[in-house]
C-alpha positions in Angstrom: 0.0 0.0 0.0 1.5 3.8 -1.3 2.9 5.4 1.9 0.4 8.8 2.2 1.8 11.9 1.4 3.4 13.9 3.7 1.5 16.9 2.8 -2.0 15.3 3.0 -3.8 16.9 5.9 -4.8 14.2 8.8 -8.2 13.1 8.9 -10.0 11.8 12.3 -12.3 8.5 11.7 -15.9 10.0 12.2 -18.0 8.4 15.1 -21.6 9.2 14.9 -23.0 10.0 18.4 -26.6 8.8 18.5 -29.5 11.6 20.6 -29.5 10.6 23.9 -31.2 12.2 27.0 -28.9 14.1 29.1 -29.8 15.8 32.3 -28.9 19.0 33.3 -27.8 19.4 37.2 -29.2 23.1 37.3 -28.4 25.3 39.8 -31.5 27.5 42.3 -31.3 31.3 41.5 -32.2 33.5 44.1 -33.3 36.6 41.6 -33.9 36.1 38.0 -35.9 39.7 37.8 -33.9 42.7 37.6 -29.9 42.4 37.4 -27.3 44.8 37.0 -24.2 45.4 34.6 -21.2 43.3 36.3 -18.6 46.1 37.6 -16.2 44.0 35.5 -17.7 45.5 32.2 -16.4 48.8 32.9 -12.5 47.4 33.0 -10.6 48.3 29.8 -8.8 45.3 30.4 -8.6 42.4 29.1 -10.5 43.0 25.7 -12.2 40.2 26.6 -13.9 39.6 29.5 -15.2 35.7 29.3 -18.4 36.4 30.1 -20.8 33.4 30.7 -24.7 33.2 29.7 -27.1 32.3 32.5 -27.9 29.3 31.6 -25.0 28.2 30.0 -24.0 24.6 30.3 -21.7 22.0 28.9 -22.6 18.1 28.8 -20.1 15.9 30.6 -17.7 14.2 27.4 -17.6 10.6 28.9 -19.4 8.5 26.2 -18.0 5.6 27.3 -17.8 3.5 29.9 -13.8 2.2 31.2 -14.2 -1.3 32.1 -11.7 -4.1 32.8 -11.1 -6.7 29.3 -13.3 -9.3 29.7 -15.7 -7.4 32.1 -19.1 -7.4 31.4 -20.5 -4.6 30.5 -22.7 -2.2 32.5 -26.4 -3.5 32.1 -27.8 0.0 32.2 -25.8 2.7 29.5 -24.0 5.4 31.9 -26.0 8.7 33.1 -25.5 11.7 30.7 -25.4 15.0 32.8 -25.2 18.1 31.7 -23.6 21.0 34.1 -23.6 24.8 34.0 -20.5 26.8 32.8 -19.1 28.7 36.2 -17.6 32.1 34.9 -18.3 36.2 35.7 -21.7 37.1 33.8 -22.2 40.7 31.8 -24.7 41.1 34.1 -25.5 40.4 37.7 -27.8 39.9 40.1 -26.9 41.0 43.5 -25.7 44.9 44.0 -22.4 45.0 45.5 -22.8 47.6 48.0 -25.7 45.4 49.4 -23.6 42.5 50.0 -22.2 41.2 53.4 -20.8 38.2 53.2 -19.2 35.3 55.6 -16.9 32.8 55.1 -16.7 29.5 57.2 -13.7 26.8 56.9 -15.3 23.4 58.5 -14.0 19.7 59.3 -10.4 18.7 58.8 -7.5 20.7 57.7 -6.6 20.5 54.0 -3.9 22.0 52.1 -4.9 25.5 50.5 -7.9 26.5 52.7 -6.5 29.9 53.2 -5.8 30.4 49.7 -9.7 29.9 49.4 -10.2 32.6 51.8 -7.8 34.8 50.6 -8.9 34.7 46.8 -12.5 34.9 48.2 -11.9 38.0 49.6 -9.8 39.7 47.2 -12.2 38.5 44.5 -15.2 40.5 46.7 -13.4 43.7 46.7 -11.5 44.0 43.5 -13.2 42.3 41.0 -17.0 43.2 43.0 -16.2 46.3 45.1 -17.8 44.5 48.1 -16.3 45.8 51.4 -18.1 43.6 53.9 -16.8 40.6 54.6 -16.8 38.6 57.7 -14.7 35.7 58.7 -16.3 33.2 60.7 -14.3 31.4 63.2 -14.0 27.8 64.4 -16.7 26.6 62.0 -20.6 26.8 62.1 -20.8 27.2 66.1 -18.9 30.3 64.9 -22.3 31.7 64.1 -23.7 31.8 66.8 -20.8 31.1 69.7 -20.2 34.4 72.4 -16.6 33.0 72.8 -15.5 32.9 68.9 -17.0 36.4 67.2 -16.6 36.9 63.5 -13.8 38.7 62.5 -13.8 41.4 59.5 -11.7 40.4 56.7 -10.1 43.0 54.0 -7.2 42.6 51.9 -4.8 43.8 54.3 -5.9 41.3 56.5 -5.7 38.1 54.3 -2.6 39.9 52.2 -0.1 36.7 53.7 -2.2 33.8 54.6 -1.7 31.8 51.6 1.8 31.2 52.2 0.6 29.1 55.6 -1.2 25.7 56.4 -4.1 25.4 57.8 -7.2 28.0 57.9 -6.7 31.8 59.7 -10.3 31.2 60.1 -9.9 27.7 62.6 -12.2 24.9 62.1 -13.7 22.3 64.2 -15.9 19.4 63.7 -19.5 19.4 64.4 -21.3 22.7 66.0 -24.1 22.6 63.3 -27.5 23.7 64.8 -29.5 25.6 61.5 -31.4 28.0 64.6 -28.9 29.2 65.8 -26.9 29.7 62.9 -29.8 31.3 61.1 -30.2 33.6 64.1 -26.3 34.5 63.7 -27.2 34.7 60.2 -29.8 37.6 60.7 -28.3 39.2 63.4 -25.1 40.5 61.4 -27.1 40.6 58.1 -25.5 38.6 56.2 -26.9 37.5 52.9 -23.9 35.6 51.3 -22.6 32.6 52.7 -19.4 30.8 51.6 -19.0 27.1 53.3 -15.7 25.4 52.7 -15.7 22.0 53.8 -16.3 17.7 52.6 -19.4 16.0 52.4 -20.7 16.6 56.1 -19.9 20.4 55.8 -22.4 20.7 52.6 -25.0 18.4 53.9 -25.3 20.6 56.6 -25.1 23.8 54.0 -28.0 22.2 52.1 -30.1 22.2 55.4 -28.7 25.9 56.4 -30.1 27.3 52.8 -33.7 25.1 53.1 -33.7 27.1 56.7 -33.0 30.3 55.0 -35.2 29.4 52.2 -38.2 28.7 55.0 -37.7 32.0 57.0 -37.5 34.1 53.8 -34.2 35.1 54.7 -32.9 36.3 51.4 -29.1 34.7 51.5 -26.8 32.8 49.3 -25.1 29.6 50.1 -22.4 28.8 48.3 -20.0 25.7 49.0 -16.6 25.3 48.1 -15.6 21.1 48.3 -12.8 20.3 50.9 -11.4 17.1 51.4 -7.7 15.6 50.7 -9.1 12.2 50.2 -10.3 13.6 46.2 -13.6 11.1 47.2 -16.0 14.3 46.5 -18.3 12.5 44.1 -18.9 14.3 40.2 -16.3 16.6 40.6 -12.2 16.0 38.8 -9.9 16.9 42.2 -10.4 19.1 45.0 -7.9 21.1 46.4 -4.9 19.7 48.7 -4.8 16.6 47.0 -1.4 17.1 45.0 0.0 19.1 47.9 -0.4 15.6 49.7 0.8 13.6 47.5 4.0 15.6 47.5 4.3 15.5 51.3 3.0 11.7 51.3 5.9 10.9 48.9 8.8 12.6 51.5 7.4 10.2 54.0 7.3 7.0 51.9 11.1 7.8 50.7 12.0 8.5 54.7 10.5 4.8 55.2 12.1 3.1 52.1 15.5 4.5 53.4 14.9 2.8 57.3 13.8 -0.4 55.5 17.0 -0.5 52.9 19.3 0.6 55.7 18.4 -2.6 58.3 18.7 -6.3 58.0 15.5 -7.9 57.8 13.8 -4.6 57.2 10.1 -3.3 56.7 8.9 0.3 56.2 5.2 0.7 57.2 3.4 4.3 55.7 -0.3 4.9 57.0 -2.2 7.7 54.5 -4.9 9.6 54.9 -8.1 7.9 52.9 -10.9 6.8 55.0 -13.4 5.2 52.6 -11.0 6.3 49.3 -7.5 5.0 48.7 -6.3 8.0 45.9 -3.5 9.2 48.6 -2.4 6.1 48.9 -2.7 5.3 45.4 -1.0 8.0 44.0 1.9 8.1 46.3 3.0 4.9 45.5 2.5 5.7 42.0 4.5 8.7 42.7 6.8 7.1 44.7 8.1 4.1 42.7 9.7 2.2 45.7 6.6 1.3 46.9 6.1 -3.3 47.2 2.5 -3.4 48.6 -0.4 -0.6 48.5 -3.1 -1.8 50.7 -6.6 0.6 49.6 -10.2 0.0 51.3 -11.6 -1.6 47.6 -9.6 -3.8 47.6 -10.0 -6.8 50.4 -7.0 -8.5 51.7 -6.1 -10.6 54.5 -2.8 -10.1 57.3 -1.9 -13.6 56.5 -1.8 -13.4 52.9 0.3 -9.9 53.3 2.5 -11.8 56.0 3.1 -14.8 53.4 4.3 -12.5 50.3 6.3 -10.4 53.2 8.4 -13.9 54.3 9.4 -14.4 50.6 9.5 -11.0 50.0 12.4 -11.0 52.7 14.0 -13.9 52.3 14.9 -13.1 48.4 15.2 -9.1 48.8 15.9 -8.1 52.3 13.4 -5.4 52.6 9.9 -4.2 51.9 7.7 -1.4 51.8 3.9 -1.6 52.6 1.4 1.4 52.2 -1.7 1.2 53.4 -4.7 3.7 53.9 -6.4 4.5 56.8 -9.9 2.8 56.2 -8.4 -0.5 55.4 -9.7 -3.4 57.3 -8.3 -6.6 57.3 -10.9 -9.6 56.6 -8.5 -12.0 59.3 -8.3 -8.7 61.7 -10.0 -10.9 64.6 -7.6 -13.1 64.5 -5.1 -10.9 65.2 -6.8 -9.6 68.4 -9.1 -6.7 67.0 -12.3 -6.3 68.2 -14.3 -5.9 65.2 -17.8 -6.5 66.8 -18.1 -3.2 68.9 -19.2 -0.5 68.1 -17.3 2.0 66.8 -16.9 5.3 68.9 -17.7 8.5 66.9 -16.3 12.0 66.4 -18.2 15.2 66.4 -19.3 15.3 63.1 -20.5 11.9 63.7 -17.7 9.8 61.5 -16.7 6.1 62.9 -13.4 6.5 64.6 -11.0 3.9 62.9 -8.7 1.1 64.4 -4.8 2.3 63.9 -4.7 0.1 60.7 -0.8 1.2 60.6 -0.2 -0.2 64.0 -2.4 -3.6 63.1 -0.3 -4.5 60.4 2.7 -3.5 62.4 2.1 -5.9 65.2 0.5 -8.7 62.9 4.0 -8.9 61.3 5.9 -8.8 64.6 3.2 -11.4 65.6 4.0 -13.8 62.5 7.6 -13.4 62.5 8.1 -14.5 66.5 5.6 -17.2 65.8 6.7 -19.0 62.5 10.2 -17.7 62.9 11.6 -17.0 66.3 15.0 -16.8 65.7 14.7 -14.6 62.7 15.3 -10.8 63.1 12.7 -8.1 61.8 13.1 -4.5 61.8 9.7 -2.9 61.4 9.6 0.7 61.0 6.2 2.4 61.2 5.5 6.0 59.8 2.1 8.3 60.1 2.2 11.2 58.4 -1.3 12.1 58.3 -1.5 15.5 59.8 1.7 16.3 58.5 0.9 16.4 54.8 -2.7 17.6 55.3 -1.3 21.2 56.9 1.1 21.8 54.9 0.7 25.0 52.9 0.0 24.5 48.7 1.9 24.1 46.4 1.7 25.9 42.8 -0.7 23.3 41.6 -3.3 23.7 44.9 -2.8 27.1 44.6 -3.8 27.9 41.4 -7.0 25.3 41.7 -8.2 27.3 45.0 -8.1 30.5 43.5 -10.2 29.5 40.2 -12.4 27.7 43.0 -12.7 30.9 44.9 -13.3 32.8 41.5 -16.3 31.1 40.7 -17.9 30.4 44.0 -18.0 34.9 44.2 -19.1 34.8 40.1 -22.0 32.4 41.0 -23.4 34.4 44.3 -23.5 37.6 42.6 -24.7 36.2 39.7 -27.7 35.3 41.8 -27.3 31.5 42.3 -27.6 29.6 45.7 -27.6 26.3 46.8 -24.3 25.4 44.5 -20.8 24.1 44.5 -17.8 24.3 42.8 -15.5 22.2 40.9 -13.9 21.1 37.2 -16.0 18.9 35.3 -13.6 17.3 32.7 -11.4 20.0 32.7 -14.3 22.6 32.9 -15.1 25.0 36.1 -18.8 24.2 36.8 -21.5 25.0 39.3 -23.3 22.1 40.8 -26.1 22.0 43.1 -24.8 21.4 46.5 -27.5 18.4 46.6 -26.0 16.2 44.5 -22.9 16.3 45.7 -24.3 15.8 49.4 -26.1 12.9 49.0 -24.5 10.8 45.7 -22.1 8.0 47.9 -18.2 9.4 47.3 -16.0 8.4 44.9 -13.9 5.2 45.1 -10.6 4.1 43.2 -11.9 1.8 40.8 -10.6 -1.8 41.4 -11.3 -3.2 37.5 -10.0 0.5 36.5 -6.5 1.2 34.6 -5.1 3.2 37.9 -5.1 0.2 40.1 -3.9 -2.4 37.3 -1.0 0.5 37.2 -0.6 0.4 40.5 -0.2 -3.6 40.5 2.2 -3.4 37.5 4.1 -0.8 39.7 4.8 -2.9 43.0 4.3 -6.4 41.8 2.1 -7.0 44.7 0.4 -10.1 44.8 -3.5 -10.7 45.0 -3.6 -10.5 49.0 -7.1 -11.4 49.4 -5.9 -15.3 49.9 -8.9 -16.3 47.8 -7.9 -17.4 44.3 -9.9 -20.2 43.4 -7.5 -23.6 43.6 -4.5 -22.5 45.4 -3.7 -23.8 48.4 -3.8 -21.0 51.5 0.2 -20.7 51.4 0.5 -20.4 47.5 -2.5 -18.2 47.2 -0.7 -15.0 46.9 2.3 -16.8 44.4 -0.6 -17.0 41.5 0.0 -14.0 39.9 4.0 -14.0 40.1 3.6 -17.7 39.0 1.8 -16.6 35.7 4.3 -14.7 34.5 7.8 -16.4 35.6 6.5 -19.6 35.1 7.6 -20.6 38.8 5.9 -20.7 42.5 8.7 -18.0 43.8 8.8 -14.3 43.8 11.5 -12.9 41.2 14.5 -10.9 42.2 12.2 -8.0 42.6 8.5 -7.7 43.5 7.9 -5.4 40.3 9.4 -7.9 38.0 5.9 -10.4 38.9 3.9 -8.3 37.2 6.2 -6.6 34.9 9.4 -8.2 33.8 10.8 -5.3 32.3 10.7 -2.9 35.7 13.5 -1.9 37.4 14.8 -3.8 40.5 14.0 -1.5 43.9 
């Protein structure tokens, strides 16, 4: 066949889309009567403003569904939605001399949340001209609470804080009562509300703007998602995440070095990810020296993980486990843990986990005194978790809080309540802050091309000790077996699952 010319232009193959019905996740707005030209039409520059329609949506491109080769396909065909395009509209809704508005950081510390603030308020003033803004302190009980007042924030005062960790504005778990908070609400006048928080912080915003909603109290709630665990469902990332990873990666080298520099030795890295394991995930991707990634999907037992670690030590000298925090160990009763009470609770009403980190650090001490007494094991143990969620962001978070901030101030003066913010393939949107309340949070995908990378990264065996026909000790040998050939791990625990990967 003639080689095509060089010169020909390239031509795509054409895939015809057939209609289908998409649904659009529209947002409540609080005044669609009389707006106002946007202050930012009077700027001479930029030429071009990128100005966004009321109304203006995008559908979500995934006309596909990823599943795993030889994976059945999904019985039903995958929703189609539809999301509005967050940007600064020609005209507005709100007058900015009217508004007063608050800001409250809830729940757990993430990398970034004083950017948000920051780009909140300079968004306000010098892209709005709005020049009341309060801070609220120590999350909702800040509303209402004698001991923690609001505090005014202006430029001056925010100038700085998005070179620190943590929030200037505190945070706390719990302290949600819609009264009171409504009462706060009413007694400062505010009419603009901007919640940063996860999934508990904008369930309760939902019910704060249903109580506004009920009392006639005319007031915007706007939510900006919060959670280092990237398990807010719908939405691409949220904020923190790759400061995290970065942080999460320091910790897992600081571990690889103990284990490499003692006989017999075993690095142990607990991450942050209670019902998600993308910190974990990624940080081993990120990492590269990572042997075994334990996530919540995926099941596995402390025997199996003990069986690949004896081999594991007797051909390499070392190993490297990560593991997230909401991983439970099928055997864990066996190994002592109680896992018929009842788990105590925090203030915000989560399950307080077992030390997962600690479990698997005693189950190995456990196995190696018991099946090999006279055998030495040095087992280091490493929690970072509050280290790399208070960090303060890095270029990445930082430039994702700000276009987060950005949109949350476009949509309330554009007259929209009730909404979130967050990229939608790629694409700033405004969702409503239902949906992303009550849809269950987003998981790493087992079947899914991360976690196959993952396994073709470490080598790590299927630790569930369940593959049909193998004997309890040679359970977790399958995989390596199907790819050298032979019942014993290769040189290195990469090589199982990828020949070609460089010894660690």
């Amino acid at each position: 066949m003639a080689a095509a010319s060089a010169s020909a232009p390239y031509k795509g193959t054409t895939i015809v889309i057939p209609p289908e019905e998409v649904t659009l996740l529209d947002v409540p707005r609080m005044s669609e009567g009389s707006c106002f030209p946007s202050p930012l039409t009077a700027r001479r520059w930029p030429d071009n403003k990128n100005f966004v329609a009321h109304g203006d949506f995008f559908v979500r491109v995934r006309w596909s569904e990823p599943h795993s080769s030889g994976a059945a396909k999904p019985a039903t065909p995958p929703e189609r939605l539809a999301f509005l395009r967050a940007g600064p509209c020609e005209r507005i809704c709100r007058k900015p001399e009217d508004v007063r508005a608050a800001i409250v950081t809830c729940g757990g510390l993430a990398c970034g949340l004083n950017v948000v603030v920051r780009e909140i308020v300079m968004a306000l003033w010098f892209q709005y001209d709005v020049r009341t803004v309060f801070g609220i302190r120590k999350g909702y009980r800040g509303f209402y609470s004698e001991d923690e007042p609001p505090i005014e924030l202006t430029p001056k005062a925010v100038s700085a804080i998005h070179t620190e960790g943590g929030t200037v504005l505190g945070s706390s778990r719990g302290g949600f009562d819609a009264e009171k908070i409504l009462g706060g609400i009413k007694r400062l006048g505010i009419n603009a509300v901007f919640v940063i928080g996860g999934d508990g912080t904008h369930r309760g915003a939902l019910v704060l703007a249903k109580a506004l909603s009920e009392a006639g109290v005319d007031c915007a709630v706007a939510g900006v998602p919060k959670t280092i665990d990237r398990d807010i469902p719908m939405i691409d990332r949220t904020f923190g995440f790759d400061t995290a990873i970065e942080h999460a990666r320091h910790a897992i080298t600081c571990a690889h070095t103990e284990a490499t520099s003692a006989r017999n030795g075993v690095g142990i890295v607990k991450l942050m990810g209670r019902n998600a394991g993308f910190i974990a995930l990624h940080a081993s991707l990120a990492s590269r020296d990572v042997n075994a990634c334990l996530i919540p999907e995926v099941p596995f037992t402390l025997r199996a993980l003990n069986l690949w670690l004896d081999r594991r030590l007797k051909d390499r000298g070392h190993a490297l486990i990560v593991v997230a925090e909401g991983c439970s160990p099928a055997d864990a009763a066996e190994y002592g843990v109680d896992t018929a009470a009842e788990p105590e609770r925090d203030a915000s009403g989560n399950a307080k986990l077992a030390d997962v980190g600690e479990m698997v650090k005693g189950a190995v001490n456990k196995y190696f005194k018991t099946e090999h007494p006279g055998r030495d094991v040095n087992v280091k143990y490493i929690d970072p978790s509050y280290i790399i969620r208070s960090a303060p962001a890095n270029a990445t978070d930082s430039v994702l809080c700000a276009e987060l901030a950005f949109a949350a101030v476009h949509g309330v003066l554009a007259g929209y309540t009730e909404f979130t913010v967050g990229t939608v393939d790629g694409e700033m949107a405004w969702l409503p802050i239902s949906e992303v309340a009550t849809r269950p949070p987003r998981k790493v995908d087992s079947d899914g091309s991360q976690y196959a990378r993952l396994v073709l990264s470490t080598g790590q065996p299927d630790f569930s000790g369940s593959v049909p026909g193998a004997p309890a000790r040679e359970a977790v040998w399958q995989q390596a077996a199907a790819k050298t050939g032979k019942l014993a791990l290769p040189a290195d625990g990469a090589a199982a699952a990828c020949p070609s990967a460089p010894a660690q």
